[in-house]
C-alpha positions as CSV (number, residue, x, y, z in Angstrom):
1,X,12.1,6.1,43.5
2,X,13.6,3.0,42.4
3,X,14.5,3.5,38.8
4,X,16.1,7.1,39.8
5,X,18.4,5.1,42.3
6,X,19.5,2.4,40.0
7,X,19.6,4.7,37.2
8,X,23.4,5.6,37.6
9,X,24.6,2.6,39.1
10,X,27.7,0.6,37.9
11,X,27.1,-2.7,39.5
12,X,25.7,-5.4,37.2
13,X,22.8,-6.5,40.0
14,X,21.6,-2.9,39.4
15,X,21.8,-2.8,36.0
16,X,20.1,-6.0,36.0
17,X,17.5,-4.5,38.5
18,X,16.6,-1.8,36.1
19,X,16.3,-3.8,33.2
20,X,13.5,-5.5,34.5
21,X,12.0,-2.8,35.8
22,X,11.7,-0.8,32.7
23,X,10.0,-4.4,31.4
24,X,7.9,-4.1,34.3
25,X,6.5,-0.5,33.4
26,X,6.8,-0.7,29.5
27,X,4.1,-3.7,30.3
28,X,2.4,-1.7,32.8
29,X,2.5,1.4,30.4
30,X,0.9,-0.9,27.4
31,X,-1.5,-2.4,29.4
32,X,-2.9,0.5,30.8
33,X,-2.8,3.1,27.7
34,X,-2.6,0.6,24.4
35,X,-1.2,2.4,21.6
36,X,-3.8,2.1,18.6
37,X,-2.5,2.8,15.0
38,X,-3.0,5.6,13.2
39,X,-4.3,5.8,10.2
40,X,-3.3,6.8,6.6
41,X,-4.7,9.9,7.0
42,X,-3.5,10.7,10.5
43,X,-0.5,10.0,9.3
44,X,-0.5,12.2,6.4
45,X,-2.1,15.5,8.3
46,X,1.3,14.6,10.8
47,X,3.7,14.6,7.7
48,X,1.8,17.7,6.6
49,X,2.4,19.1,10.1
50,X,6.4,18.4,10.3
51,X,6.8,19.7,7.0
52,X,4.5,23.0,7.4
53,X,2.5,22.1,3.9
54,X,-1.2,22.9,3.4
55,X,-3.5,20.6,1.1
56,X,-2.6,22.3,-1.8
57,X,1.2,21.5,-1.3
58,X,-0.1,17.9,-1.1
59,X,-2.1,18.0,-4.5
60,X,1.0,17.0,-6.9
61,X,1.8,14.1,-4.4
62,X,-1.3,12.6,-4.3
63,X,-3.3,13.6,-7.7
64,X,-6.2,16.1,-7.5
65,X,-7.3,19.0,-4.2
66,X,-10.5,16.9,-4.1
67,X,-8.1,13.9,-3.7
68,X,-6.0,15.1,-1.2
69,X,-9.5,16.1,0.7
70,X,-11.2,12.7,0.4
71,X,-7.6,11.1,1.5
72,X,-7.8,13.3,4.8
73,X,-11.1,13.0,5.3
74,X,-10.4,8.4,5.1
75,X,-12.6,8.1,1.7
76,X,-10.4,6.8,-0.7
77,X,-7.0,4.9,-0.1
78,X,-3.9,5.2,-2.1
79,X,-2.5,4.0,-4.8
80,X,0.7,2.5,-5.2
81,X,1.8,5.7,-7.3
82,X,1.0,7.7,-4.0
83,X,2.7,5.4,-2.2
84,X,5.6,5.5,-4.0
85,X,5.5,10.0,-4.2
86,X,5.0,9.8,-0.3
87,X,7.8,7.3,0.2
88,X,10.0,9.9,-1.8
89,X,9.3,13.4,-0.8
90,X,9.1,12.2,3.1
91,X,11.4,8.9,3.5
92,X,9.0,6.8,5.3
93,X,8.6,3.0,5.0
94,X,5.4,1.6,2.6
95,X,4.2,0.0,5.2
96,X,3.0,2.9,7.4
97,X,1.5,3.6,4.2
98,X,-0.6,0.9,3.2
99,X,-3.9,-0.4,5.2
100,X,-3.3,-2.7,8.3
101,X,-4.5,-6.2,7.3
102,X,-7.8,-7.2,8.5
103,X,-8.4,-10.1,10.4
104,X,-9.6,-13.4,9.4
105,X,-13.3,-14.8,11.3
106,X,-12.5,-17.5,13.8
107,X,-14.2,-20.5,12.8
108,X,-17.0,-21.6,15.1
109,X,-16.5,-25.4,15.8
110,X,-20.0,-26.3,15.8
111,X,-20.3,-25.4,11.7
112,X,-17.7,-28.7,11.4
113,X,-20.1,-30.6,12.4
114,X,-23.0,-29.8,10.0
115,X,-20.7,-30.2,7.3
116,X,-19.4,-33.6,8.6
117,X,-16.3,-32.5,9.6
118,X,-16.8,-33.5,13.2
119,X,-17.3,-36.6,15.2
């Protein structure tokens, strides 16, 4: 294969070579199997996984055992006091904690025109 043969070279066409070609499949890779983010609570049960903890171990982090349940199960968000208690006890950034933004409706061009916005 092509990578394994440029893999080990020294000479700077080579390198270059492989460079793109690790371009090449990252694209291909991304294309073909898109990576989809995971939610809160995925994340969470992964932590819980890592750190071989059970719900219960979770309660004082994030409030209540029916909390930590309705967390795991996507009911209820968290609040920035959860945030902050997860950010703590497992040193991960507040943004894989907080909801993805959603995205704004694309404006239909024919609505300008009712409201006289348009030619």
């Amino acid at each position: 294969m092509l990578v394994d043969r440029l893999w080990h070279s020294r000479d700077r066409a080579d390198v270059a070579r492989l460079e793109a070609q690790a371009r090449l499949i990252a694209a291909y890779e991304e294309r073909r199997w898109p990576r989809r983010p995971s939610s809160i609570a995925e994340l969470i049960r992964h932590l819980m996984d890592q750190h071989g903890l059970t719900r219960a171990d979770m309660a004082p982090i994030l409030g209540t055992p029916s909390r930590v349940s309705e967390m795991l199960r996507g009911k209820k968000g968290l609040s920035v006091a959860m945030v902050q208690r997860l950010r703590a006890r497992f040193h991960v950034p507040a943004d894989l904690l907080l909801p993805a933004p959603e995205k704004a409706p694309a404006v239909r061009l024919r609505h300008r025109r009712r409201v006289g916005l348009g030619r």
